[in-house]
N, C-alpha and C positions, 0 to 999 in steps of 0.2 A: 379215300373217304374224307370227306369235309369237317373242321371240328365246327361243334354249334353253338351260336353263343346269342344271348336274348339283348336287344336294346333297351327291353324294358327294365333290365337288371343293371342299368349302366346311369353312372350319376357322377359325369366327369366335374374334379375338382380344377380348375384351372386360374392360374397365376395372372398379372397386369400381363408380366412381360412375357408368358406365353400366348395370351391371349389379341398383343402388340406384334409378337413375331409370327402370327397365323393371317399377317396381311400382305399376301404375295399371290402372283397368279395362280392358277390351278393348272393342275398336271396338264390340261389341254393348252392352255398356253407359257406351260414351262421356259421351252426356248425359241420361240418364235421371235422376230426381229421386224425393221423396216424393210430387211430384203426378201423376207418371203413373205412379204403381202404382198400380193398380183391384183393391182390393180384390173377396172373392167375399160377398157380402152373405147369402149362406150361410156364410159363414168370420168369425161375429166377429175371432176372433183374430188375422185380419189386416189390421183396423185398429187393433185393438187393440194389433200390433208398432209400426205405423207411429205410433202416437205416442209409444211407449218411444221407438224412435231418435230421435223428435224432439227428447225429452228429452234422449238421451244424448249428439248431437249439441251440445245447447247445453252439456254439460259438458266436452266434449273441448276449449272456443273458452274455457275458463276458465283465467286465470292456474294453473300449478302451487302449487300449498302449499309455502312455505319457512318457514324460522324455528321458530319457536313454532306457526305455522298449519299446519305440517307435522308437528311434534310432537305435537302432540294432535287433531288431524286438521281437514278444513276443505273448503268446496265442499257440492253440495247432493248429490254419490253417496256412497254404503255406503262408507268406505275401504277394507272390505274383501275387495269387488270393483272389480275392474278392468276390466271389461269384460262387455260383454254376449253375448250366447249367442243363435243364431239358429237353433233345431230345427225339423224340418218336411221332408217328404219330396221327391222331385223335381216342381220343377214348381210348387211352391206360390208362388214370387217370392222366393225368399231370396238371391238373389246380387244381383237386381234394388235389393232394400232395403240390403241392404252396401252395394252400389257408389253406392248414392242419401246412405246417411253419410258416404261416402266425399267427393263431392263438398260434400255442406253443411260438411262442416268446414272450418277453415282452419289453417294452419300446415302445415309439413311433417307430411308422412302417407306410407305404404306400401298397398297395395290388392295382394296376391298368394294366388294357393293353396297350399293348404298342403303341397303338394309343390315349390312353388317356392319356400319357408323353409326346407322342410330342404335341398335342393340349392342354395340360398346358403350355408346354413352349410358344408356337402361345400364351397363354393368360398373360400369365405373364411376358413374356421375357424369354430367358434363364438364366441371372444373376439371376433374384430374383427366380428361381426354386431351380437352384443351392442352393441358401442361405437356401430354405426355406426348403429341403432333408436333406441339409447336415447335420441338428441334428438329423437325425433318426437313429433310430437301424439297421432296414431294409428296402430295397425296393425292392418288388417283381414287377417281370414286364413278365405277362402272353400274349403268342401269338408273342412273338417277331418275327419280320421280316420287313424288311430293303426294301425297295418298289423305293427309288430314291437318287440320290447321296446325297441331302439335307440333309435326314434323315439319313443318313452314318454318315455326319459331325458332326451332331446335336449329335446323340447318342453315338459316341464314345467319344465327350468330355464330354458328363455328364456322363456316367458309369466314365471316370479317374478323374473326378473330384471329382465323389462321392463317388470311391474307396482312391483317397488319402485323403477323410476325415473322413476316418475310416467306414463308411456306408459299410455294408453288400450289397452284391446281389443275386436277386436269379432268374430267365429265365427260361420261358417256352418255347418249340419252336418245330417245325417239322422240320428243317432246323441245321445243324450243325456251330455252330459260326462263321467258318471259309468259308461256303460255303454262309452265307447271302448276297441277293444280287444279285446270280445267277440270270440270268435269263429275270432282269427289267431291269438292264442297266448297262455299261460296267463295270461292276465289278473289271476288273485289273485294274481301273483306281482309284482304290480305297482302294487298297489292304491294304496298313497302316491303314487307317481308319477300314477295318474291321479285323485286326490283331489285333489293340488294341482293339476293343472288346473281340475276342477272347482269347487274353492274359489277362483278368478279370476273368475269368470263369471255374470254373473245369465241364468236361462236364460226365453226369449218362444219360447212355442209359437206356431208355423202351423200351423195344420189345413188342409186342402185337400184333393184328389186326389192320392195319388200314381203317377206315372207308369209307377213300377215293375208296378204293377198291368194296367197297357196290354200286357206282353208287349215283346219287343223287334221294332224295327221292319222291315218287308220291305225284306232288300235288293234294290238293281237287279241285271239281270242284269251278272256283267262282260262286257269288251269280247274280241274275239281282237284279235289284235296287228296283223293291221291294219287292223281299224278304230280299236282304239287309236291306229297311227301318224296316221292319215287324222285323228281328231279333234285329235290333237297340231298337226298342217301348217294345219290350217283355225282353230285356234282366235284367237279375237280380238288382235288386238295387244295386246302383254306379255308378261311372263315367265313361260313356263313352266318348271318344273324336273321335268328328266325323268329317271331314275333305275330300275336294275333295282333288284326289290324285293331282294332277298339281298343287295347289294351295299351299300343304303341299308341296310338294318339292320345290317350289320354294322359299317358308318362311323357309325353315332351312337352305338359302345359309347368312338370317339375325342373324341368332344364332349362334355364335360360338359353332364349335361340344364339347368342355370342357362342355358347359352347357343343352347337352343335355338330361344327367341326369336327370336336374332339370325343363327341358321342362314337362319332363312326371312323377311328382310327383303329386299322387293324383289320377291317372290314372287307372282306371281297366279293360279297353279294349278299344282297338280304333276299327274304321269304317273306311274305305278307299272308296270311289265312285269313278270308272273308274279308278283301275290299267293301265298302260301304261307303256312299253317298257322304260328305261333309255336309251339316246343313247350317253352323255355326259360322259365322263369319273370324270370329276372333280364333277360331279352331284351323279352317281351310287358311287362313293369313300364314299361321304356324307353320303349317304344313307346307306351305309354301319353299319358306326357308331350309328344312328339310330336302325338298325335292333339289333347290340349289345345289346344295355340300353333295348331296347323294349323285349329281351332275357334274360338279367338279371334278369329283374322283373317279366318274366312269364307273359306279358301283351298279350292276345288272342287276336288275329285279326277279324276281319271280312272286306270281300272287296267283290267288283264285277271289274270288266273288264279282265287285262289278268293274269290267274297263274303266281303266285310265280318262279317257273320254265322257264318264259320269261321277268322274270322283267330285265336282262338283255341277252344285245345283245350277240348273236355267238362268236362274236370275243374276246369283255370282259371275255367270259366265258371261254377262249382256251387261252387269253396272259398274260403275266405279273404278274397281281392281280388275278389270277385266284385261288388261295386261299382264299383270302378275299372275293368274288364274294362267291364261294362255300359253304362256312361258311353260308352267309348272306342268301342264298337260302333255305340253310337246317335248318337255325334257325327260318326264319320267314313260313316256310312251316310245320316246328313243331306248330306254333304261330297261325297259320290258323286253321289247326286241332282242339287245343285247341278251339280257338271262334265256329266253326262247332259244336261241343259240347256241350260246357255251355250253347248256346241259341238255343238247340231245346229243 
């Protein structure tokens, strides 16, 4: 028997430095390295990547530049890059190669998406992020992309600030540096701001398939409610978190998304009763992040009311965030599968 525990009863308190040390890969790229990425031997370019980062890895494990060696520059990178740039569509191994630098380096380092930078900063301020980066070795920042003018502002002074404090970077992205932006909003109105990102960055193409081309995925059918319940009572020992769905999404607008991480610690599949249609935009964003963490951990779902595939609206699915949206469809639609699953 499963014990049951609600998310909507959860209101984690979390610390700078717990909330500093929740920036490491996810269970799926725990220990993964440059040797087991397989490249596609149709895809020069992706080994081509993998021995940039090998390079760029041995530059991050080099003493900083002080003195005079930092006054006229020093090290065997461009000084006036700071990081590298990882473009390529879904699917092609880009989080796999981040997470694989991430591991080869050593010193203090950060491994977070770039939705989970901007909502440290929402938690911390931006000064004390800044302070609290700037002694790291590296900061990789997986999924990057640029959604609203704030986040333009936001991001391009903490990439130069963290580039002039010697901090490494390293970017994942389906989007080319210079083209962030497109799309959501008036982008030439911005241009500086996203020049100086792009002038941080040396960018390595992946070529590959990308997945966006595949269509989005079948989802399963949902459940009624009780056979929902019945999957709930029979499901293996652990934790379930069982939660109506309007109820949960209305209690993560009290959770800052930094900590929703640590919402679902302990967690080994949730319940959803009566999925429903997001029609908020500042709601379905949320939710978003959500479907990330709940992705990272491989937490199976189970729900009744409408597919994954309608969680949101036509219009979400066709503007702007329509990346993000997609992502969040095809990840929690993996996540469903998995619960269909484990509790027959």
């Amino acid at each position: 028997m499963p014990s049951i525990e609600h998310l909507t009863e959860r209101a984690p308190k979390v610390s700078v430095d717990e909330l500093l040390r929740g920036f490491y890969p996810s269970p799926r790229f725990g220990d993964v390295s440059f040797d087991s990425y397989r490249p596609d031997p149709q895809q020069p370019s992706q080994s081509a990547a993998v021995v940039k980062l090998r390079e760029f890895a041995t530059s991050v494990d080099e003493p900083r530049p002080s003195g005079l060696r930092k006054l006229f520059g020093g090290g065997k990178q461009d000084p006036t890059r700071a990081g590298i740039y990882l473009d390529g569509g879904f699917g092609v191994g880009k989080t796999h190669l981040l997470a694989s630098l991430w591991h080869a380096s050593s010193g203090q380092k950060a491994f977070g998406t770039f939705v989970e930078y901007t909502n440290l900063v929402g938690a911390l301020t931006f000064r004390k992020t800044v302070d609290a980066l700037s002694t790291y070795s590296l900061v990789c920042i997986d999924e990057f992309e640029l959604d609203d003018p704030g986040d333009t502002v936001l991001m391009s002074r903490l990439m130069r600030e963290l580039a002039d404090a010697g901090v490494k970077l390293a970017a994942t992205s389906n989007t080319l540096p210079g083209s962030l932006g497109d799309g959501r909003f008036a982008a030439e109105d911005f241009q500086r701001e996203i020049q100086v990102l792009a002038d941080q960055f040396e960018v390595v193409r992946i070529d590959g398939e990308d997945y966006r081309h595949r269509g989005l995925p079948e989802a399963p059918e949902p459940l009624d409610e009780a056979s929902l319940r019945e999957r709930i009572a029979t499901y293996p020992a652990g934790v379930v978190a069982e939660d109506d769905f309007a109820e949960l999404v209305q209690h993560l607008a009290s959770v800052h998304p930094s900590r929703y991480r640590q919402l679902l610690d302990g967690v080994d599949a949730v319940a959803w009763h009566d999925v429903k249609t997001i029609t908020e935009q500042s709601v379905a964003l949320r939710f978003v992040v959500l479907a990330d963490r709940l992705y990272d951990r491989d937490v199976p779902i189970m729900a009744s009311g409408t597919t994954f595939d309608h969680l949101f609206t036509d219009e979400m699915m066709s503007g702007g965030y329509l990346k993000k949206y997609y992502r969040a469809v095809s990840r929690l639609t993996a996540l469903a599968r998995q619960g269909s699953d484990v509790a027959r």
